[in-house]
C-alpha positions as CSV (number, residue, x, y, z in Angstrom):
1,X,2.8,28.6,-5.1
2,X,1.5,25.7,-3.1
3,X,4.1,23.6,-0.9
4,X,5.8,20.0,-3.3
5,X,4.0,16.8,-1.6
6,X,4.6,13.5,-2.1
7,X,1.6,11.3,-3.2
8,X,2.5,8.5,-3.3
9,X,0.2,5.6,-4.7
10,X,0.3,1.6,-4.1
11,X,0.4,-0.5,-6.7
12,X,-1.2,-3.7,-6.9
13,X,1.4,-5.7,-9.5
14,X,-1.1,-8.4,-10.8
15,X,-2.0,-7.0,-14.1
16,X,0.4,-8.9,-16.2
17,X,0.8,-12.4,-17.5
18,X,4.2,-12.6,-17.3
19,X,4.8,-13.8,-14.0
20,X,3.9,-17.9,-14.6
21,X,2.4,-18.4,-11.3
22,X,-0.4,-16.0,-11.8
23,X,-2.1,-19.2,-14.1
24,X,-3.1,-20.5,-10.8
25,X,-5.4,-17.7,-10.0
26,X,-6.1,-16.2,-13.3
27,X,-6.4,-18.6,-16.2
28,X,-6.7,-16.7,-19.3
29,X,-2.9,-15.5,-19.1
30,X,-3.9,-11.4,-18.5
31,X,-3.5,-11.5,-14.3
32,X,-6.1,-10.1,-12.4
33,X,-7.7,-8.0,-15.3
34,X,-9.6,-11.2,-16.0
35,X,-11.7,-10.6,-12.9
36,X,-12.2,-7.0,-13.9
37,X,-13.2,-8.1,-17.7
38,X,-15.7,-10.9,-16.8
39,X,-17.6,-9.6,-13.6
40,X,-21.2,-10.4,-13.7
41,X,-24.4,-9.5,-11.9
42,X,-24.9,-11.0,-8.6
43,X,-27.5,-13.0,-7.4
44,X,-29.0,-10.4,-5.7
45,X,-29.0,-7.7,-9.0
46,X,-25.8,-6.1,-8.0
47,X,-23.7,-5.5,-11.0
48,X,-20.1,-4.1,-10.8
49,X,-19.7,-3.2,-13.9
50,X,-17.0,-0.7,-14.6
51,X,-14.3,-0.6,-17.0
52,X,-10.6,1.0,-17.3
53,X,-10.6,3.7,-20.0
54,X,-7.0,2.3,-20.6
55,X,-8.2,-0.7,-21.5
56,X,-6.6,-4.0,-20.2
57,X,-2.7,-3.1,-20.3
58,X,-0.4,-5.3,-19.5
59,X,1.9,-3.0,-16.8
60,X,4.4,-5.2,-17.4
61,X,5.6,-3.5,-20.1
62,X,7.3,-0.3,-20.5
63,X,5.4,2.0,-23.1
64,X,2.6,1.2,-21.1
65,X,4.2,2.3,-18.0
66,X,6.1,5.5,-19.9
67,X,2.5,6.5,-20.6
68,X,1.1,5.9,-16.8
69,X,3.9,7.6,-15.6
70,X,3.5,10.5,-17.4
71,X,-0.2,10.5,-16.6
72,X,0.3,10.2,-13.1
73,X,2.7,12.8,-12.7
74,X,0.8,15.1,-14.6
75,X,-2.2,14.8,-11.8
76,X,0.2,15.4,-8.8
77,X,0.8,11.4,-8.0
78,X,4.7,11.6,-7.6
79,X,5.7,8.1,-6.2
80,X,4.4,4.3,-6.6
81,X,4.5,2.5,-3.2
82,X,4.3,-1.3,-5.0
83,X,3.4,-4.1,-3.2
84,X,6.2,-6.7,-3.3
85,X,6.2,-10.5,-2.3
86,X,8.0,-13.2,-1.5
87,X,6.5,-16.8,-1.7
88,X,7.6,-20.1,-2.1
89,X,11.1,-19.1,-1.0
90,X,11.1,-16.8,-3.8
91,X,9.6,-13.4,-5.5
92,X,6.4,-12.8,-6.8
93,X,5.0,-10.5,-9.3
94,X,8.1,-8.5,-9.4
95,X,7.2,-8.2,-13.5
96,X,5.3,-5.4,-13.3
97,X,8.3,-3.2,-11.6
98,X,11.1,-4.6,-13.0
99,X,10.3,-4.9,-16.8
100,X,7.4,-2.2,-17.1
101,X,8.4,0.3,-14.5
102,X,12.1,0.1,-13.8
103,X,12.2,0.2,-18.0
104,X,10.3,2.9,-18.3
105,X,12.6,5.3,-20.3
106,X,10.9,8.4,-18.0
107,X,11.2,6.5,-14.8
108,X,12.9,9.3,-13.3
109,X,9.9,11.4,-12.7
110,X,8.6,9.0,-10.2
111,X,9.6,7.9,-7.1
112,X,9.2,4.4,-5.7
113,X,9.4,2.2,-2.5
114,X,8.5,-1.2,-2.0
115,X,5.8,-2.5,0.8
116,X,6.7,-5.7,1.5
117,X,3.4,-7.6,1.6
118,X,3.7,-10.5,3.7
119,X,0.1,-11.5,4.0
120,X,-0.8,-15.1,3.6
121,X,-1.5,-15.9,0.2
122,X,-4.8,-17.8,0.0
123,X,-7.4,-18.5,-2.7
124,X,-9.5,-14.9,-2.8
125,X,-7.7,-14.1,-6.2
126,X,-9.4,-17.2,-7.5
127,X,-13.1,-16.8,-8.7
128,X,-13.4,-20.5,-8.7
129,X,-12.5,-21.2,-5.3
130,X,-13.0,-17.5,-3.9
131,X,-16.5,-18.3,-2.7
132,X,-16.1,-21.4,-0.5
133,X,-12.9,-21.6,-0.3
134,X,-10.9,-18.4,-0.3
135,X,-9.3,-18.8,3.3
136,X,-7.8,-21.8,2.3
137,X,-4.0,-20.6,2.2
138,X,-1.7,-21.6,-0.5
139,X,1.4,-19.8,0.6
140,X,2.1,-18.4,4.2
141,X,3.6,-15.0,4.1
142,X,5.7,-15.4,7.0
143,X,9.8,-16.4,6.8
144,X,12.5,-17.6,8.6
145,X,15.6,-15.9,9.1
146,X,17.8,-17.2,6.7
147,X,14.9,-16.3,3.9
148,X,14.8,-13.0,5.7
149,X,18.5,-12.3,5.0
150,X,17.7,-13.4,1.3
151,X,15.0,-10.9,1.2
152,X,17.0,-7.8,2.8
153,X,20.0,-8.6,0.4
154,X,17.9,-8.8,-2.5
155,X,16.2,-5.5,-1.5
156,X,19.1,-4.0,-1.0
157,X,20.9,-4.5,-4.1
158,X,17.9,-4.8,-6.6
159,X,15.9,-2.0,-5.8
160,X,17.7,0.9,-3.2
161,X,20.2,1.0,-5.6
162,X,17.9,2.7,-8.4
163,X,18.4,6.0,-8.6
164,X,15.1,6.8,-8.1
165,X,14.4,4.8,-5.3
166,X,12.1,7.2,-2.5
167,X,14.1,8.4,0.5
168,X,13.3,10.2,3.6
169,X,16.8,12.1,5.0
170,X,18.4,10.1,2.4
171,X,17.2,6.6,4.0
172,X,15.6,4.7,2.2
173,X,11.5,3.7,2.5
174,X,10.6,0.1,3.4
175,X,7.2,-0.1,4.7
176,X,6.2,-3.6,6.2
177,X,2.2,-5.1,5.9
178,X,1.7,-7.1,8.6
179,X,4.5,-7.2,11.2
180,X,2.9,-9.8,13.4
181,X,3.1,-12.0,10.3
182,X,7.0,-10.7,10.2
183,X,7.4,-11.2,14.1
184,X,5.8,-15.0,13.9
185,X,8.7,-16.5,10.8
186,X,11.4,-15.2,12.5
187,X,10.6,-16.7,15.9
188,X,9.3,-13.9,18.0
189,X,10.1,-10.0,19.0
190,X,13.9,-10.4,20.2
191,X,14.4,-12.2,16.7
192,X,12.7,-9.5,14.9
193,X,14.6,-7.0,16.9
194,X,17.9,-8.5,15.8
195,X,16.5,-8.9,12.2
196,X,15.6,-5.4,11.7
197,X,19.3,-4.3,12.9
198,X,20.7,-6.3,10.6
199,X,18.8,-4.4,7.3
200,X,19.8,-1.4,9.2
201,X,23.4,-2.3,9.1
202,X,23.1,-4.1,5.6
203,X,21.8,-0.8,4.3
204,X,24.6,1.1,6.3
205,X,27.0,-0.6,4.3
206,X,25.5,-0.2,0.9
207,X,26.2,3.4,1.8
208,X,23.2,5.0,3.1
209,X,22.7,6.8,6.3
210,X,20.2,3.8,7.5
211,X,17.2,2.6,6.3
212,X,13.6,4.0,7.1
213,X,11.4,1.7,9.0
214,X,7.4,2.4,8.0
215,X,4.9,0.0,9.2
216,X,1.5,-0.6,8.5
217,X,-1.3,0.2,10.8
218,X,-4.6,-2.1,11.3
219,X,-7.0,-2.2,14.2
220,X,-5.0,-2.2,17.6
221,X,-5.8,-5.4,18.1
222,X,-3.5,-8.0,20.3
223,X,-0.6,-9.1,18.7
224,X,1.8,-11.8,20.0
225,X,5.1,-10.0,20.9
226,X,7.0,-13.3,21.9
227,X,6.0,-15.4,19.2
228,X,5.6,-18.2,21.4
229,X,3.6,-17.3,24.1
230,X,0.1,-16.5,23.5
231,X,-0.2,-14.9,27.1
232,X,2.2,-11.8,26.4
233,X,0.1,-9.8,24.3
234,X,0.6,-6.3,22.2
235,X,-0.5,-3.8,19.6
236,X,1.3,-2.0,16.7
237,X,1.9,1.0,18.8
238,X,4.1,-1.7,21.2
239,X,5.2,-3.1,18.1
240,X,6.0,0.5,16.4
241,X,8.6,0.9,20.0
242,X,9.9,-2.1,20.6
243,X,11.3,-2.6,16.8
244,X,12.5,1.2,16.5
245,X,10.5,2.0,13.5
246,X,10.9,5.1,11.7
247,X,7.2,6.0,11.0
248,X,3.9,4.9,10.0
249,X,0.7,5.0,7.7
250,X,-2.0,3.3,6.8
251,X,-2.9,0.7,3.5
252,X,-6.7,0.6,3.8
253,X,-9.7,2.7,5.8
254,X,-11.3,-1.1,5.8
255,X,-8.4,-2.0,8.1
256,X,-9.8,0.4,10.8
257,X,-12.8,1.7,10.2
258,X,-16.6,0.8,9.1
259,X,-16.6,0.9,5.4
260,X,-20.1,-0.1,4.9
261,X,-21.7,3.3,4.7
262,X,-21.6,6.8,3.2
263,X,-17.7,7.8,2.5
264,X,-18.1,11.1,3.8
265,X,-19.2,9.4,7.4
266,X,-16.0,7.4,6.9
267,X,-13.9,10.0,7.0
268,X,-15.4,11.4,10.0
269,X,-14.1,8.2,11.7
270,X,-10.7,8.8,10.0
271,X,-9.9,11.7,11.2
272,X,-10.2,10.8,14.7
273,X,-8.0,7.3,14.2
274,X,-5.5,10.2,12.8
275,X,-5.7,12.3,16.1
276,X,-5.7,9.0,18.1
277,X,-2.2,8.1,16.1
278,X,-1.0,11.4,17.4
279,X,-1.4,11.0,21.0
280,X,-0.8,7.7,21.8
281,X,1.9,6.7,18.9
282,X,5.9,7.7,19.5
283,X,6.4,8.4,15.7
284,X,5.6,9.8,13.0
285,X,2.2,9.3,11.2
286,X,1.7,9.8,7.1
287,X,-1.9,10.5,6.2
288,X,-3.4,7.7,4.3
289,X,-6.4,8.4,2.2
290,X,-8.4,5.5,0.6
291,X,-10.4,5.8,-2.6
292,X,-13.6,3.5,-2.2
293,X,-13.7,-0.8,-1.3
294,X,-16.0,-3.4,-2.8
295,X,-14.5,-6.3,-3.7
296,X,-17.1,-7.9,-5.4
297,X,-15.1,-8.5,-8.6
298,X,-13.5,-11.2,-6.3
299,X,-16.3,-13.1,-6.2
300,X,-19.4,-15.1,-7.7
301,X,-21.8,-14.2,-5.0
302,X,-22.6,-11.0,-3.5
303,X,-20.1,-9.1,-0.8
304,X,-21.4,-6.3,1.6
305,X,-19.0,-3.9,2.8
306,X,-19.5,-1.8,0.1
307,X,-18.5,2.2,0.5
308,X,-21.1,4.7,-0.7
309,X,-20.8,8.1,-2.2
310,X,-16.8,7.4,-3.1
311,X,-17.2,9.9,-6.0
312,X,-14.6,12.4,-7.5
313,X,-16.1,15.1,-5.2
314,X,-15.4,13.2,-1.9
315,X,-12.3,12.2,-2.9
316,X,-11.4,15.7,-2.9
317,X,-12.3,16.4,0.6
318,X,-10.6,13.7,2.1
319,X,-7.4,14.7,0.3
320,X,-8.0,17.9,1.4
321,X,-8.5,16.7,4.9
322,X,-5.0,14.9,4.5
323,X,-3.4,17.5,3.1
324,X,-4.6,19.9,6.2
325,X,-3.1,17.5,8.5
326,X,0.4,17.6,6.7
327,X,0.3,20.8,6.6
328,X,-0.3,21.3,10.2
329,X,2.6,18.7,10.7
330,X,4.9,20.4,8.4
331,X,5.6,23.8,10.3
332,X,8.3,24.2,12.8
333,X,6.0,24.7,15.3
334,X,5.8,22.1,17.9
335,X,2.5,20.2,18.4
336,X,0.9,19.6,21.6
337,X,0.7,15.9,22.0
338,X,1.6,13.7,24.2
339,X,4.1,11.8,21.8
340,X,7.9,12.3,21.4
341,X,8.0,13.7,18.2
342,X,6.8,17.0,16.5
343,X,7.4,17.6,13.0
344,X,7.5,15.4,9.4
345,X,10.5,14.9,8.6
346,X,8.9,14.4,4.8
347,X,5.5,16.6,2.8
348,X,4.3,12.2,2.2
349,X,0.9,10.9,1.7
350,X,-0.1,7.3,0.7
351,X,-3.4,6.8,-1.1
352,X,-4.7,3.4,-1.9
353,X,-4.4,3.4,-4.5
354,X,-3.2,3.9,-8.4
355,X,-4.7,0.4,-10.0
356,X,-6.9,-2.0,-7.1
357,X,-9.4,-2.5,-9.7
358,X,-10.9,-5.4,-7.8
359,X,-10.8,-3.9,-4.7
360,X,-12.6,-1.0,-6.0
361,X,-10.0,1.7,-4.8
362,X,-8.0,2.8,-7.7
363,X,-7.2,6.2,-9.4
364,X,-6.9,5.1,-12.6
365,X,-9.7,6.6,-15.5
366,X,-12.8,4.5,-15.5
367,X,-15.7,4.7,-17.5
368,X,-18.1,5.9,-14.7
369,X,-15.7,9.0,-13.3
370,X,-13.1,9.3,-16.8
371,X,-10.2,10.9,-15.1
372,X,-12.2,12.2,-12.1
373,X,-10.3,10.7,-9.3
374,X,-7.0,12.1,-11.2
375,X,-8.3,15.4,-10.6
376,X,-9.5,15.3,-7.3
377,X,-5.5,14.8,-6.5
378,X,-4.5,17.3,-9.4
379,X,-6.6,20.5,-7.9
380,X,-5.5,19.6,-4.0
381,X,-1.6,19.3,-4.3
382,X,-0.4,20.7,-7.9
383,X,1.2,23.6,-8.0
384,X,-0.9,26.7,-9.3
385,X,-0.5,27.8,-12.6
């Protein structure tokens, strides 16, 4: 029998028009499907033209999700990392998990954790505005403390508290997007610091062991560590020390890597990022695997940056490739790096991911592949029959 993994798979909650706020980037009342329905040729010729298989479901809704559930399971995809937000001094698009997902009635098959993405929300979801004016931001991602404390008590109580909430030594998972968004609201690193031991402690007394810190990886590029002086400047592996996180992984290969070429040269570059992770950061790294980008459906006129050759096939070598690394980070024996730590303390990989339609990275069946994707994951990790 093959070794259990967890695959887990983020989740992009915008397909749903439950959440009123989505009307301000998607009109016709169906979230971001509406991009996927209407795309049209480019000026140049370029036509993304594929379809779901599933058809436009709302994943707000429970039999839709019993039915995702059971297909993801049934192809080896175990846990949904969903993106979560907070905006406008509240949450947004928590529809999608709370009334499709969390109401599943076979929820307990899959695991979830939440990534908290605290991007900047700007106008990119809207195909009106996307064009000329999708930098334009609408809603900053960043908060102050006393909305941090809202967030970490609402985390807390509304989502570890499910039963089927992902843990790692019985901690459990919050992965954060862009910590130097994080670092900037709360007023620099010794805030952020003092932050982060407080949703340790909250999640102490909830009755855990702690919580599991996982942050997100980008480029190492310089990041302000006081959040005041632009002089004193970092990178996530400083960030990754100084804020005691637990471990982390990656969202996107476009966050690190050229993604303009064939996907096969991609993960060439990808696997040395993952051997660079393991000499120079001090925890623990969970493979990330990336299905494809184009985000043309975004947009009116044409985007490079496309990825080539993102079929089924190659899919299944860089799971593979993931799945080698796990393994070889799984056995008791130590590694030879020149980082503190040894093994995984948990058989996880993230792929991105189970529905960015518009971002061209999804497993879900299409018309062009059917279930192809599905299967690449299915023959890599399931157990033999």
């Amino acid at each position: 029998m093959k070794r259990k993994y967890d695959i887990a798979a983020y989740v992009w909650p915008a397909y749903t028009g439950d959440e009123p706020r989505t009307r301000m980037f998607w009109r016709e009342g169906i979230g971001e499907w509406q991009s996927v329905k209407n795309s049209v040729p480019k000026e140049n010729g370029y036509y993304w033209n594929r379809k779901p298989l599933w058809g436009y479901q709302n994943e707000a809704d429970p039999k839709v999700m019993h039915d995702q559930i059971e297909a993801a399971t049934q192809h080896g995809v175990n846990v949904f990392i969903y993106d979560w937000y907070w905006f406008d001094n509240r949450p947004f698009l928590e529809n999608c998990l709370n009334d499709g997902f969390l109401k599943a009635d076979n929820r307990e098959k899959m695991k979830f954790y939440l990534m908290w993405a605290n991007h900047d929300a700007n106008n990119n979801w809207n195909i009106d505005l996307s064009d000329d004016y999708g930098n334009t931001i609408i809603w900053r991602g960043s908060v102050s403390y006393d909305i941090y404390k809202a967030v970490v008590n609402r985390i807390i109580e509304k989502y570890f508290s499910q039963p089927n909430y992902y843990t790692i030594d019985g901690c459990p998972v919050f992965m954060v997007y862009d910590i130097g968004n994080l670092i900037d609201g709360l007023g620099g690193i010794e805030k952020a610091k003092e932050a982060i031991a407080y949703f340790r402690e909250q999640t102490k007394q909830a009755g855990f062991p702690d919580l599991h810190l996982q942050i997100t990886i980008w480029d190492e590029n310089a990041i302000n560590l006081s959040g005041f002086d632009a002089n004193k400047q970092g990178s996530t592996k400083d960030l990754v020390a100084l804020l005691g996180a637990d471990s982390v992984t990656h969202y996107q290969f476009v966050h690190f890597v050229n993604i303009d070429r064939d996907y096969l040269a991609i993960l060439e570059d990808v696997k040395k990022e993952w051997q660079r992770i393991d000499e120079s950061y001090s925890v623990p790294y969970y493979p990330h695997v990336s299905c494809g980008w184009d985000n043309n459906p975004r947009f009116r006129r044409f985007r490079g940056n496309i990825t080539k050759n993102n079929t089924p096939e190659n899919l299944e070598k860089a799971l593979q490739m993931a799945k080698e690394y796990l393994d070889s980070h799984l056995d008791i024996a130590p590694l030879v790096t020149v980082n503190s730590w040894n093994d995984l303390p948990a058989p996880l990989i993230t792929i991105n991911s189970w529905n960015e339609w518009t971002e061209t990275s999804y497993l879900q069946p299409d018309d062009l592949y059917g279930y192809g994707y599905l299967e690449a994951v299915k023959k890599v990790f399931c157990d033999e029959e």
